[in-house]
C-alpha angles and dihedrals in degrees: 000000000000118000122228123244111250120173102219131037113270118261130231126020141303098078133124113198121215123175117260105244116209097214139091119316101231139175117211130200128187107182098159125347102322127078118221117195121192134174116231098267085071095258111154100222090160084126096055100065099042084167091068095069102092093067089084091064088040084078104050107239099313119128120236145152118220142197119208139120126265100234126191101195126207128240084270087055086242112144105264110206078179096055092043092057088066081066098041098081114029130114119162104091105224079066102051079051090062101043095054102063089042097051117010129186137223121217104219099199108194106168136042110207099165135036139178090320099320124107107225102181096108093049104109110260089257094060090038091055092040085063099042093051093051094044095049133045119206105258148182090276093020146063139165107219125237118249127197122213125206122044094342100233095133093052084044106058093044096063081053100047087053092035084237116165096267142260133301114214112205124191104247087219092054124124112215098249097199107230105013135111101231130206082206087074119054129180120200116197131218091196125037087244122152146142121275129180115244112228100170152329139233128237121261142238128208125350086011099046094109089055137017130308099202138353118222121240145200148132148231127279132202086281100053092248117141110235136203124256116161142269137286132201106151127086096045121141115206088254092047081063100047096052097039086042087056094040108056091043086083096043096053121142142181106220130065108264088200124095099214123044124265127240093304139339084257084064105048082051088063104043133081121233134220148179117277101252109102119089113201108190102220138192124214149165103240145311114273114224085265096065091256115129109234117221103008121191120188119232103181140272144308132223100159098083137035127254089246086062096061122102142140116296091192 
């Protein structure tokens, strides 16, 4: 269940408010003593947060099936979409070792849609989160996230006073509804911050002229056509070049996959093209009248939806 993008917090009663978590969106299942963790596009990553086993003993020999984000928190215990990338793409498994004990993760599970048997999908949030706060205990790789009832300043201004994203409202009288963007879920941002497809980067000068200066970004609209928003070439650590570098030599391509033209036809002379399957998450100051974000900043990449799935939040 995916919640739908509002730009102010919702009036009246009937809300619970939960922080938004800049993480990776994950569902979890223990049937039996193991623990198995997917993103939302149905890629299995159980074997990339090791830390996270333990969970399946934490409930006591019940079966259920979670949703929740896979969160790497800062120094100032702050998410870290940043710090979670180090986790995103690795595979060898000395490394994810490593890696564990050098940036470890915390699963916020925040909704319970299975137990022991029963769907519990149609049960009211409320119910669903009564049930999800007797069966698991917060613990050193888990936590179940506090929720406030009532008109959500408090949560509010704490995702201010930490300049965290921002806060999601649910109606407390809500069912979960699997695969559909809900109005009965609203997240409110404190940063304009979402997802774009990368088709394609510009070379770059300098420092940068043995990789790229900027990738060009842009999402889908109703049609399915890819559209132009912009570039960004801000927020890159030296080993954030070096993978997208390596990653968008094999996707290259030779047309535009945009369906409207960039800046100029000069620069669309000057740029590389790819294939559309690589989703930055970017954050930026606001859209301009011509559809282009102002100030973007990246943030890293996803691997936990597919391109298709990306549209305009605002």
């Amino acid at each position: 269940m995916l919640a739908t993008l509002a730009s102010a917090p919702p009036q009246g009663p009937g809300w619970a408010w939960e922080l938004k978590w800049d993480g990776i969106r994950a569902l979890g299942l223990v049937d039996g003593a193991a623990l198995r963790l997917w993103t939302r596009n149905g890629n299995e990553v159980t074997a990339r947060y090791p830390e996270l086993a333990p969970l399946a003993e934490a409930i006591d020999g019940h079966h259920a099936f979670f949703d929740g984000e896979i969160v790497a928190f800062d120094d100032q215990s702050r998410p870290s979409f940043e710090r979670l990338q180090r986790r995103m793409h690795v595979q060898a498994e000395l490394e994810i070792q490593r890696l564990a004990r050098e940036v470890p993760v915390v699963y916020v599970v925040f909704d319970l849609l299975w137990l022991d048997g029963h769907i519990t999908t149609a049960l009211p949030y409320e119910d669903r989160r009564r049930l999800l706060a007797t069966l698991l205990q917060d613990g050193a790789a888990w936590s179940v996230p506090r929720h406030e009832l009532g008109d959500g300043h408090a949560t509010i201004d704490v995702s201010k006073q930490f300049s965290l994203e921002g806060v999601v409202a649910k109606r407390v009288d809500s069912i979960y509804e699997p695969g559909r963007r809900s109005s009965a879920w609203l997240k409110v941002k404190n940063h304009a911050h979402q997802e774009f497809v990368v088709g394609g980067w510009a070379p770059g000068k300098g420092a940068r002229s043995t990789t790229f200066g900027a990738l060009l970004l842009g999402y889908y609209d109703d049609a399915g056509a890819l559209r132009y928003a912009g570039r960004v070439g801000t927020g890159f650590s030296e080993a954030a070049l070096d993978e997208i570098q390596r990653r968008l030599a094999p996707i290259a391509r030779d047309a535009s996959p945009f369906a409207d033209p960039l800046e100029s036809r000069a620069a669309e002379r000057d740029v590389h093209f790819v294939e559309p399957r690589l989703i930055a998450e970017v954050r930026f100051t606001e859209w301009t009248s011509i559809g282009r974000i102002r100030h973007p900043a990246f943030l890293g990449l996803r691997t936990d939806k597919a391109p298709a799935e990306v549209t305009r939040e605002a």
